[in-house]
DSSP file (Angstrom, degrees, kcal/mol; ACC not computed):
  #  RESIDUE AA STRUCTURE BP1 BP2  ACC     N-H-->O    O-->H-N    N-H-->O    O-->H-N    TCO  KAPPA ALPHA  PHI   PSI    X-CA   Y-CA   Z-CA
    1    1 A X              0   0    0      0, 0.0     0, 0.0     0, 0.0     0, 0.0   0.000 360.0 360.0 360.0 139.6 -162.0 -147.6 -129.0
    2    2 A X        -     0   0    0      1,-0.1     2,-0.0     4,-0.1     3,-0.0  -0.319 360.0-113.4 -85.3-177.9 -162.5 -148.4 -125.2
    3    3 A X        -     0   0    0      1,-0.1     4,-0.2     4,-0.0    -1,-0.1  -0.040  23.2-113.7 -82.2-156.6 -165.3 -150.0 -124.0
    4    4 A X  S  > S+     0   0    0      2,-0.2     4,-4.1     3,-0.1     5,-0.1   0.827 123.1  57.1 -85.5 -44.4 -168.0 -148.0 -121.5
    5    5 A X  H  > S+     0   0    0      1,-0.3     4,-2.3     2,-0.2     5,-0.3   0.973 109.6  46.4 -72.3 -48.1 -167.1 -150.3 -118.7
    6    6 A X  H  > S+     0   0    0      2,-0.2     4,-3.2     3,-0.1    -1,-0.3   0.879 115.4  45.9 -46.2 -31.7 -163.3 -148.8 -119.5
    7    7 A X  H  > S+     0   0    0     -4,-0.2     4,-2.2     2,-0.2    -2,-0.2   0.991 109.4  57.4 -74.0 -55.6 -164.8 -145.0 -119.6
    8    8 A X  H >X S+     0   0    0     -4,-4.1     4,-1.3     2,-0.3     3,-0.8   0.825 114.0  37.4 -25.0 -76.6 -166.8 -145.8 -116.3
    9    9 A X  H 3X S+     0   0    0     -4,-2.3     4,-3.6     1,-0.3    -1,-0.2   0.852 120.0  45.2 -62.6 -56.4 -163.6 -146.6 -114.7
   10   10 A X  H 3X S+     0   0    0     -4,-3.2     4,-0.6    -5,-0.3    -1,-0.3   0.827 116.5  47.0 -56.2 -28.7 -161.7 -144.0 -116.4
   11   11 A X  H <X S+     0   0    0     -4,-2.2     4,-2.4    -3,-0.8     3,-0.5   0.902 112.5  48.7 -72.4 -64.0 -164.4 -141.6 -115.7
   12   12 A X  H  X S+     0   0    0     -4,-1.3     4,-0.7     1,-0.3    -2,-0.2   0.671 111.5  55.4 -68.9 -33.6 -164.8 -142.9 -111.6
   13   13 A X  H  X S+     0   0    0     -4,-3.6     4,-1.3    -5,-0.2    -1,-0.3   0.727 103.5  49.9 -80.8  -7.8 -161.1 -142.4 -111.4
   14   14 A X  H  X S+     0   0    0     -4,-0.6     4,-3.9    -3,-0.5     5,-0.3   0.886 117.6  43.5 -67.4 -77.1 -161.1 -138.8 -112.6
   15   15 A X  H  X S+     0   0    0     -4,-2.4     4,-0.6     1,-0.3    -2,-0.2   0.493 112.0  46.1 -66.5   2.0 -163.6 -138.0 -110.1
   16   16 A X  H  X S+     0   0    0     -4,-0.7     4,-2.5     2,-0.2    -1,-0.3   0.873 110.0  55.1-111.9 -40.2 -162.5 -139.7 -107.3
   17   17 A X  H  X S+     0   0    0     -4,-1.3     4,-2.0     1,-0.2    -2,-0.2   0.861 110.0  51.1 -50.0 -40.2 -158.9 -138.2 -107.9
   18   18 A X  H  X S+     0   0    0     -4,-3.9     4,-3.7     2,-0.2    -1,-0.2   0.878 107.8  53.3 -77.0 -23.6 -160.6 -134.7 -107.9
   19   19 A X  H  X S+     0   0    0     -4,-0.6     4,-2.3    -5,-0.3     5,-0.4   0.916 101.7  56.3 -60.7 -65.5 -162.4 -135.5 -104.6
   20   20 A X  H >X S+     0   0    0     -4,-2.5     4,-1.8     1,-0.3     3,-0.7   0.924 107.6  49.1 -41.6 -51.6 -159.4 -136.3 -103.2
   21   21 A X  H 3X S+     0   0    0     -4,-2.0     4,-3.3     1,-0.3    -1,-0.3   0.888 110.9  51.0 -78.8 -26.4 -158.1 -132.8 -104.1
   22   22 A X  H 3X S+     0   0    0     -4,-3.7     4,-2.0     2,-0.2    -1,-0.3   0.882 107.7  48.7 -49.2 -30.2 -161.0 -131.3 -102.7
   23   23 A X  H <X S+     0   0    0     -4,-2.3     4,-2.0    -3,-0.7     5,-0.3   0.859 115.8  42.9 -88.1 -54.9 -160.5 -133.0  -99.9
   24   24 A X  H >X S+     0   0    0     -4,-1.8     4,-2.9    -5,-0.4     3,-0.9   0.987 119.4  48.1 -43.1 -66.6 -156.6 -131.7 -100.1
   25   25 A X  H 3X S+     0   0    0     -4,-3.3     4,-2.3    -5,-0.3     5,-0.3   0.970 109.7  52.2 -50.1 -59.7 -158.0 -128.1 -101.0
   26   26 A X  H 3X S+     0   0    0     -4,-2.0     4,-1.4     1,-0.2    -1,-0.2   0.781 112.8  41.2 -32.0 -52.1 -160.4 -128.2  -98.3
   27   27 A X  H <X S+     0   0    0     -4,-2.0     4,-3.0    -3,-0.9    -1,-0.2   0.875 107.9  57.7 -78.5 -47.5 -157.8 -129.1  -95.5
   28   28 A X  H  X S+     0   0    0     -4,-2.9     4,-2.3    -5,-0.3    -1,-0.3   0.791 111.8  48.9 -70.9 -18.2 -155.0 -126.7  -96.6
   29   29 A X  H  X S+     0   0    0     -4,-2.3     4,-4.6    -5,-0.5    -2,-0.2   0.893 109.1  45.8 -66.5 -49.6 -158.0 -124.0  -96.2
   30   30 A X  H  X S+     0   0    0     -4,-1.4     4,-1.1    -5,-0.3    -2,-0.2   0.789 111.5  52.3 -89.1 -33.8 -159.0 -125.1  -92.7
   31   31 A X  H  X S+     0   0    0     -4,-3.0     4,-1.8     2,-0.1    -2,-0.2   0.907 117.1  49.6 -54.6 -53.9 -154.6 -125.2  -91.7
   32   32 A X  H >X S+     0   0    0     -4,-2.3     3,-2.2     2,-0.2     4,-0.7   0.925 104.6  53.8 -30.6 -85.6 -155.1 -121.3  -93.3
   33   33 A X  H 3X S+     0   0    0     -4,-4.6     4,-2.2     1,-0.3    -1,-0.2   0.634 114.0  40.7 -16.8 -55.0 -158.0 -120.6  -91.2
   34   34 A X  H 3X>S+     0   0    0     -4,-1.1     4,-3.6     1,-0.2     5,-0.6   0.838 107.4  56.4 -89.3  -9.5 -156.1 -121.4  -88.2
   35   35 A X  H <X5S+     0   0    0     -3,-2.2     4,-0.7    -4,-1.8    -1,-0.2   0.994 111.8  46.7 -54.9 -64.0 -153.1 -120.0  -88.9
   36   36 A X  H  X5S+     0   0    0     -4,-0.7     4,-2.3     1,-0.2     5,-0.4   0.863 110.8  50.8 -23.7 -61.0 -155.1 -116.6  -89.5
   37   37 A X  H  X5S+     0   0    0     -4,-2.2     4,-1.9     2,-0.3     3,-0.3   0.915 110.0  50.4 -53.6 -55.6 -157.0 -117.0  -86.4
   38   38 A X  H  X5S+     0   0    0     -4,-3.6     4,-0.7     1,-0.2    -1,-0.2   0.513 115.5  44.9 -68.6  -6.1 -153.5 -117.7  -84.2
   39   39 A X  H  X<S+     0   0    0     -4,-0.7     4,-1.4    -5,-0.6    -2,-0.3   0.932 106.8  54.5-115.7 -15.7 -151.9 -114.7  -85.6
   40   40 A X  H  X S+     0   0    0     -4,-2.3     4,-2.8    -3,-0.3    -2,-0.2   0.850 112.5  49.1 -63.4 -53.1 -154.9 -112.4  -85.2
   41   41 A X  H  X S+     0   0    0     -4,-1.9     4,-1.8    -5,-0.4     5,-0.3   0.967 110.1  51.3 -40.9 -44.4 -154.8 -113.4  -81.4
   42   42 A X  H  X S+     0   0    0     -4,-0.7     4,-1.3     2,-0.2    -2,-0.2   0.954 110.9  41.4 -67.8 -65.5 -151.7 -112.8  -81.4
   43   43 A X  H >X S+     0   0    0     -4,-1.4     4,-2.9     2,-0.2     3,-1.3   0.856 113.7  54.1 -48.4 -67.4 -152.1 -109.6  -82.8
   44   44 A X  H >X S+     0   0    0     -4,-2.8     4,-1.1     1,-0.2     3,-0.9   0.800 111.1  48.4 -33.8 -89.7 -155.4 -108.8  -80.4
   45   45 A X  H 3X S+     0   0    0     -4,-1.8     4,-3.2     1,-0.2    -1,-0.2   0.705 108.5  52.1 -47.7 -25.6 -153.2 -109.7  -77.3
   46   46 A X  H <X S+     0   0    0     -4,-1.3     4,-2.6    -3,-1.3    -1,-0.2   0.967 117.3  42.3 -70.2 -57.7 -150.1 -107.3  -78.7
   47   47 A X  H <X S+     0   0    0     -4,-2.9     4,-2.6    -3,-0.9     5,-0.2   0.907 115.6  49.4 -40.7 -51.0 -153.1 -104.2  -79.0
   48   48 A X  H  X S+     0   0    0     -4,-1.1     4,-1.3    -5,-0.3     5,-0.3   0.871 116.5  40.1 -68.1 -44.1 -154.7 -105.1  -75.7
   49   49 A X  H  X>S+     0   0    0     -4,-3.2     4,-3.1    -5,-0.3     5,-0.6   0.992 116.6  47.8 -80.8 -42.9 -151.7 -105.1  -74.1
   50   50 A X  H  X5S+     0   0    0     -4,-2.6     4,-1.4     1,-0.3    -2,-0.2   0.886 114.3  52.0 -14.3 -72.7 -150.1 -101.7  -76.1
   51   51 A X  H  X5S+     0   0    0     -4,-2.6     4,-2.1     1,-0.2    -1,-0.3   0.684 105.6  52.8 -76.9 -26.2 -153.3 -100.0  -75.4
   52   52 A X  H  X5S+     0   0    0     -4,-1.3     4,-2.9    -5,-0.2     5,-0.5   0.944 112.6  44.6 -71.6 -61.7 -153.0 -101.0  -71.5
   53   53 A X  H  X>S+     0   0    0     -4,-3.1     4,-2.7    -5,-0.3     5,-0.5   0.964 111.9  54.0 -38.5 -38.9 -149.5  -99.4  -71.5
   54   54 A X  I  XXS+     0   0    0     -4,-1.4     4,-2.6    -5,-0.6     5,-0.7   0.952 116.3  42.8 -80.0 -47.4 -151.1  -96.1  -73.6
   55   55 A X  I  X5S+     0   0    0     -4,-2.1     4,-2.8     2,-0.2    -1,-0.2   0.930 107.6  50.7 -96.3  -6.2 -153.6  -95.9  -70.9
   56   56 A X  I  X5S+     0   0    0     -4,-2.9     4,-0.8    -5,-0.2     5,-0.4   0.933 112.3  56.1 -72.4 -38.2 -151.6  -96.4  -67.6
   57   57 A X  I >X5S+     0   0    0     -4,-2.7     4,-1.7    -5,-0.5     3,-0.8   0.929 108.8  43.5 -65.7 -30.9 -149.3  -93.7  -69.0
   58   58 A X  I 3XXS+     0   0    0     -4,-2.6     4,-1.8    -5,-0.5     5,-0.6   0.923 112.6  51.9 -92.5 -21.9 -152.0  -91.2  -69.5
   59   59 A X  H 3<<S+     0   0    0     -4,-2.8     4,-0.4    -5,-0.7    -1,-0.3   0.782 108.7  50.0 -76.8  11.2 -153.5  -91.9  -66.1
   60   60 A X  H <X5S+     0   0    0     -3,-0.8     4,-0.8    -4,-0.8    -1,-0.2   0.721 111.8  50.0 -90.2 -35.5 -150.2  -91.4  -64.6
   61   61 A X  H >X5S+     0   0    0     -4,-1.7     3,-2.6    -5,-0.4     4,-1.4   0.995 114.5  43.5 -64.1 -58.4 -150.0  -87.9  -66.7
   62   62 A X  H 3X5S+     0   0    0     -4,-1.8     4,-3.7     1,-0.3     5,-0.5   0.936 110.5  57.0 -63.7 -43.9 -153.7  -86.8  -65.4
   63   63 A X  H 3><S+     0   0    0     -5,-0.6     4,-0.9    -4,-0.4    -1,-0.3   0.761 109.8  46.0 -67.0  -7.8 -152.5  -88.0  -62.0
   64   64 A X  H <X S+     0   0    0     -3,-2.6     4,-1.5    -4,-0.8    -2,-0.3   0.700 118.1  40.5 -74.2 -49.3 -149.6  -85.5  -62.4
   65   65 A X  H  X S+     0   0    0     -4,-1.4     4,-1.4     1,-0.2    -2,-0.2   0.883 104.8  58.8 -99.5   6.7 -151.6  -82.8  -63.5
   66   66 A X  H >X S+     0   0    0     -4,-3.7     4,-1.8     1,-0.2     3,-0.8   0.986 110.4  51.9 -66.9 -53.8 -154.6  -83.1  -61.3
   67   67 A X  H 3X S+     0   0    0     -4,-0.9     4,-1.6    -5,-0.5    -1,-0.2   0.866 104.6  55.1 -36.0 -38.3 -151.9  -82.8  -58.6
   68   68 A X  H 3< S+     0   0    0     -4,-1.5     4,-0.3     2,-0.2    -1,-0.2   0.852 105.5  47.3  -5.7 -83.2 -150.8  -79.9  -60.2
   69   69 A X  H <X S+     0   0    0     -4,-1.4     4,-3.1    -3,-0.8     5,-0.3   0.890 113.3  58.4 -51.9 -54.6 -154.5  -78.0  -60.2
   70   70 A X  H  X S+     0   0    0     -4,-1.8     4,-0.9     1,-0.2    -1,-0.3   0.751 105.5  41.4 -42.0 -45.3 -154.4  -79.0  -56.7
   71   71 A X  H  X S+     0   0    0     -4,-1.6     4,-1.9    -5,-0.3    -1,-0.2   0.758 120.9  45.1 -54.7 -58.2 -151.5  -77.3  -55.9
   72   72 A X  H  > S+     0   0    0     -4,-0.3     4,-4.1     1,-0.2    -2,-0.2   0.922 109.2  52.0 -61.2 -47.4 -152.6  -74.5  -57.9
   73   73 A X  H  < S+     0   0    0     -4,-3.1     4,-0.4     2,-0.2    -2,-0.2   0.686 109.6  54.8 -77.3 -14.6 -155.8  -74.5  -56.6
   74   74 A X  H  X S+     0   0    0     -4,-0.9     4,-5.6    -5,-0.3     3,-0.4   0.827 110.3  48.3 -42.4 -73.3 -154.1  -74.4  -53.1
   75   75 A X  H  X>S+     0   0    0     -4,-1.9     4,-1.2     1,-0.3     5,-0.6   0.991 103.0  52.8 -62.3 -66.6 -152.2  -71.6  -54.0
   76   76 A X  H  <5S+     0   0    0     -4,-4.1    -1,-0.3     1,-0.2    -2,-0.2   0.711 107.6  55.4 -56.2  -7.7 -154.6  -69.5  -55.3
   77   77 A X  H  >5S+     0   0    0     -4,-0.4     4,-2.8    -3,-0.4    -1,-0.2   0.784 107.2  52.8 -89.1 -44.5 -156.9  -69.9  -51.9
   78   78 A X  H  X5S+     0   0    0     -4,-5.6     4,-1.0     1,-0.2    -2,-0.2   0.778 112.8  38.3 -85.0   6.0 -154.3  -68.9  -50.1
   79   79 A X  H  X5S+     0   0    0     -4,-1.2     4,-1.6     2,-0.2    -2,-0.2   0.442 111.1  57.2 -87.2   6.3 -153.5  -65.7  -52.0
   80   80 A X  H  ><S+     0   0    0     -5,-0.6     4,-2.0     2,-0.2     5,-0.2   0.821 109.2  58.5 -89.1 -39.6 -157.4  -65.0  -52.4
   81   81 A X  H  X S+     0   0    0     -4,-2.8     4,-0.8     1,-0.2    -2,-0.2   0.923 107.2  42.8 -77.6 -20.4 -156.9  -65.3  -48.4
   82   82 A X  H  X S+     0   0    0     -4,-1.0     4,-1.0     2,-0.2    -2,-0.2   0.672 109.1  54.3 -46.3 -45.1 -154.7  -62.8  -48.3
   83   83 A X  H  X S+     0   0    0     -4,-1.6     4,-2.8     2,-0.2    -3,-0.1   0.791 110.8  44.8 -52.1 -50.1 -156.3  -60.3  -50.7
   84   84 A X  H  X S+     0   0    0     -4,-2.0     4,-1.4     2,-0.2    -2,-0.2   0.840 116.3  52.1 -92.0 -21.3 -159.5  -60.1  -48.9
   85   85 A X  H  X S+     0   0    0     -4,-0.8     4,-1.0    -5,-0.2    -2,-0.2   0.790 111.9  46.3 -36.2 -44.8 -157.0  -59.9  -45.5
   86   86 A X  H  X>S+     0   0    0     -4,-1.0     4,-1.6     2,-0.2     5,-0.5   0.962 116.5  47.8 -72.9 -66.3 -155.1  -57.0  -47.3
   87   87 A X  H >X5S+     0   0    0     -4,-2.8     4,-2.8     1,-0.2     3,-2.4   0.913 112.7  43.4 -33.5 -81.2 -158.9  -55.3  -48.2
   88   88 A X  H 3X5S+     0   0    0     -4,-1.4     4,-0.9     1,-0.3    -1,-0.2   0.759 116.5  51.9 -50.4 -38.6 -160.5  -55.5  -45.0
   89   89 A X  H 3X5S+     0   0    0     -4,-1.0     4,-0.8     1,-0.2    -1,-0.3   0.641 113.4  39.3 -25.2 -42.3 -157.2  -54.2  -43.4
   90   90 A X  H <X5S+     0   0    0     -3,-2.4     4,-0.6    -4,-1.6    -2,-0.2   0.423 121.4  45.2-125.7 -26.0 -156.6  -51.4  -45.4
   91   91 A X  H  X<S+     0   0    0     -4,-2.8     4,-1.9    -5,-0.5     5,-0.2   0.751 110.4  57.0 -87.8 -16.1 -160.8  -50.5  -45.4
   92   92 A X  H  X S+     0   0    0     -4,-0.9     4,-3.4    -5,-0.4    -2,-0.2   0.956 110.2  44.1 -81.7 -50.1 -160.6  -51.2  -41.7
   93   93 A X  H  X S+     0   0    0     -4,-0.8     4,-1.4     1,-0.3    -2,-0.1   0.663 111.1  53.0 -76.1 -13.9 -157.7  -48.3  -41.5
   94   94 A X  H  X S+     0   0    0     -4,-0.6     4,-2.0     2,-0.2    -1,-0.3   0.857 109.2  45.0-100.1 -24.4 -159.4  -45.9  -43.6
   95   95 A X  H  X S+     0   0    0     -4,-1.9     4,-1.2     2,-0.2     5,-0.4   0.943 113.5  54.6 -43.3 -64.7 -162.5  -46.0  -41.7
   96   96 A X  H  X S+     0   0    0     -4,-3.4     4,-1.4     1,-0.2    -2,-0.2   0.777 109.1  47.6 -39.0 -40.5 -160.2  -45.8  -38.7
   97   97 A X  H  < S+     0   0    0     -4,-1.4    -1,-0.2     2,-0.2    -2,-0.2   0.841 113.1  43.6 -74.7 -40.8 -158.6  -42.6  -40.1
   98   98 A X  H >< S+     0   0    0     -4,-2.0     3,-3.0     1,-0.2    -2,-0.2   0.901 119.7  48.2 -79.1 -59.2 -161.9  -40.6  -41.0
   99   99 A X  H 3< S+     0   0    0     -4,-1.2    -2,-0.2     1,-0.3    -1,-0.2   0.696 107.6  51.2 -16.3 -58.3 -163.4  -41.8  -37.4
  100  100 A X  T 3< S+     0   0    0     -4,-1.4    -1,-0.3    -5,-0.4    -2,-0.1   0.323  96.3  99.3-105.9  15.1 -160.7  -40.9  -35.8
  101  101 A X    <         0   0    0     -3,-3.0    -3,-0.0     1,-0.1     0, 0.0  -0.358 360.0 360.0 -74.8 157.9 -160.8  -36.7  -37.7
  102  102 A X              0   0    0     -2,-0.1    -1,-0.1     0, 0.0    -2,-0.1   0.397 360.0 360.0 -94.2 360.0 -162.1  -34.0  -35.9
């Protein structure tokens, strides 16, 4: 049977060998951690930049079609100047016609 001062020992070497693997556990946690950490940055910069691409293409599309509207809206002013050109013309000649009845 050992003695105490043997258990003691055996005892203090038990525990000191399971610090030491906390110590191990601890570390390989804290190597995780950053590992995690550099590959979500990475991932964050891959998004940020994705999502900068995704939106310079749709402000290039809107800047396409606002030109568009413009274009349209262009157009349609000058046939809206035309119309009321054609009206007043054509009201202008039918006045002119009864005036001009005996």
């Amino acid at each position: 049977m050992p003695t105490i001062e043997e258990r003691v020992a055996y005892l203090e070497g038990q525990v000191s060998e399971h610090s030491h693997t906390l110590v191990e556990i601890r570390d390989s946690i804290r190597q995780l951690e950053g590992r995690f950490d550099a590959r979500f940055d990475q991932l964050e910069r891959r998004f940020d930049a994705r999502f900068d691409q995704l939106e310079r293409r749709f402000e290039t599309r809107f800047d396409v079609g606002d030109r568009r509207f413009e274009g349209l809206d262009d157009r349609v002013a000058r046939h809206f100047t035309w119309l009321v050109g054609l009206q007043v013309t054509t009201i202008v000649a039918i006045l002119g016609a009864l005036l001009a009845r005996p």
